[in-house]
C-alpha positions, 0 to 999 in steps of 0.5 A: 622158729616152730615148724608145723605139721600137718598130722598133729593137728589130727591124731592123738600121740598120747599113748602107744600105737605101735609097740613093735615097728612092722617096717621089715628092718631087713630091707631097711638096712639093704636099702640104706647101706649104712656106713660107719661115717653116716648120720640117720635121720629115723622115725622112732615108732617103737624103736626097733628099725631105729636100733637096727641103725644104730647096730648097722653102725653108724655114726649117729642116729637121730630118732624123732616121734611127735607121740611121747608114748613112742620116744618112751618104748624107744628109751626103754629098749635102748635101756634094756640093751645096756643092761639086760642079757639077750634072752631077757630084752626078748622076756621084757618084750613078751616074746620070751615067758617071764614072771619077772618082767617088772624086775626087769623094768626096775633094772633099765629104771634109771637110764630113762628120761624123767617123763619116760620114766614116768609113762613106764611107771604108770604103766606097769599093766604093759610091762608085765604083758611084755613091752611089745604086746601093748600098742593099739595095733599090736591089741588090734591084731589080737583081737583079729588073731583071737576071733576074727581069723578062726571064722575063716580058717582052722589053725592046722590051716594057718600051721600048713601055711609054714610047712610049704617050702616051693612058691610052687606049693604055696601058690597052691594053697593060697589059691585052693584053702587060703583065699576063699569068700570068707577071706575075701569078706574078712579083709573088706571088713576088718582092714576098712578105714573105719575098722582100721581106725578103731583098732590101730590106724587113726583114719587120718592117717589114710585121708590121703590114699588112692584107693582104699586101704583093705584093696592095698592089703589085699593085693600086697597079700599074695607077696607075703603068702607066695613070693616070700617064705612065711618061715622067714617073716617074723611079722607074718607069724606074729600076725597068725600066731602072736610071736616069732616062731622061726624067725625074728626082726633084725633088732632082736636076732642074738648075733645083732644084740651086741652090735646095738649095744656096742653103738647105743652113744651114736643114738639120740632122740627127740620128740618133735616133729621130723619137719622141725628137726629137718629145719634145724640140721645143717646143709650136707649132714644126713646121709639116709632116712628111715621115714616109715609111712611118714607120707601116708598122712601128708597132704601132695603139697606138705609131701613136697616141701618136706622133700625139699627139706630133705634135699636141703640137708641131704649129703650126695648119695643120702638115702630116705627109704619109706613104705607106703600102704595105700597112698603112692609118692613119687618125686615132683617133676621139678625136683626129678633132676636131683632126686632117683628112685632107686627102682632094684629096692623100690617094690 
């Protein structure tokens, strides 16, 4: 039996959205506490989170992703984890300068798929740019990086923003240079549904969301300027720069590299939809879920059964961790008594 879902039906998953996972894989591996004995359930995306589980140990990871683009930058990875040093998987990135990207490539060659070696093929442009640089949001962040930003604010501006160390100082900057009317204007435009669309997000992905999308960014913003240490967020300083500069994700950092490669056989992966794989794992068997935005795009109804497809494999205790932008889930009142929220890692 087939199942369906909703999203393919809507979105185009014949190329790369997502050359990098932007979930931080940190709170990732806090949330779902890992063991040695697990099974994880994970949405591939670029394959970095789903790497991170396979380093965190378990026992076996299954990666799923409707878009074969998707499973191709998963397989790559994992390829250059068995093959590569740690400071070549970061060239092969793009993290890294490299004039031998497509050296690099031919090495991890023969440990792909044949439709994955394929893709890689034909798009060798990617390789030589670096792995991770070539998705439709990754280039839609470009574009913001490149022209949008310097319209509201200089680069000493954005380089002061690393320098705070006290929430104290940061608050104080967000409040008297960062957030100005410019800024203000910028997040309206450029995280609309429609610009979102254009450059990264299908708009189908946000049919669903309580409020529009650039209001939930805008009010998610000040955690990532204030709460948090910008130093410390490799995301944010990609987003403001184009690289990691003092801090990477947990898949990337040297003292992870041999744990990821020391456990590449627990991982597996297909392209299908998670309700599918759902639907053919037995009762009891899966111990957490690294879901991403999965419920971005699922509709009340869709959202629900697909819990109870959850519920059905679930062994006692398992953990499925989403994120959300602009579309809130919560557990159905009739599924409540064998489902909690785990409020110390929900924010």
């Amino acid at each position: 039996m087939t199942v369906r879902t909703e999203i393919l039906e809507k979105a185009d998953f014949g190329r790369i959205r997502y050359a990098q996972c932007w979930e931080d894989a940190d709170v990732l591996l806090e949330a779902m506490q890992v063991q040695k004995t697990d099974t994880c359930l994970s949405v591939a995306s670029a394959g970095d989170n789903t790497l991170a589980l396979v380093g965190a140990g378990a026992q076996r990871v299954i990666a799923v992703d409707l878009s074969p683009a998707q499973i191709a930058c998963l397989e790559l990875r994992a390829a250059a984890y068995r093959v590569l040093t740690w400071s070549q998987l970061l060239e092969l990135l793009g993290q890294n300068p490299s004039t031998q990207r497509e050296d690099l490539y031919l090495r991890c060659r023969s440990l792909l798929s044949d439709d994955s070696r394929c893709f890689w093929d034909s798009n060798r442009r990617l390789i030589r740019q670096g792995i991770a640089q070539g998705g439709k949001f990754e280039r839609y962040l470009s574009f913001f990086r490149r022209f949008v930003l310097p319209l509201v604010h200089r680069r000493k501006t954005i380089e002061k923003l690393f320098e705070l160390r006290t929430e104290e100082e940061r608050q104080a900057f967000y409040d008297e240079r960062w957030n100005n009317r410019r800024f203000n204007l910028l997040c309206r435009i450029f995280f609309a549904r429609l610009s979102l669309g254009w450059g990264g997000r299908d708009p189908s992905f946000t049919q669903y969301g309580d409020e529009p999308v650039w209001i939930s960014l805008r009010r998610q913003i000040p955690n990532a300027f204030i709460r948090q240490q910008p130093a410390d967020n490799p995301y944010l300083q990609w987003i403001l720069f184009g690289r990691f500069i003092t801090a990477l994700p947990w898949a990337l950092r040297e003292e992870n590299f041999a744990k990821i490669r020391s456990n590449l056989d627990a991982l597996e992966w297909r392209c299908d939809s998670i309700e599918q794989v759902l639907s053919e794992l037995p009762r009891n068997s899966l111990n957490g879920c690294n879901l991403s935005d999965v419920f971005e795009y699922m509709s009340p109804a869709a959202y629900a059964t697909f819990l109870r497809a959850i519920i059905r494999v679930a062994s006692p205790g398992c953990r499925p961790v989403y994120w959300n932008v602009a579309v809130e889930r919560h557990c159905p009142n009739e599924l409540a008594p064998v489902v909690s929220r785990k409020r110390d890692f929900a924010s």
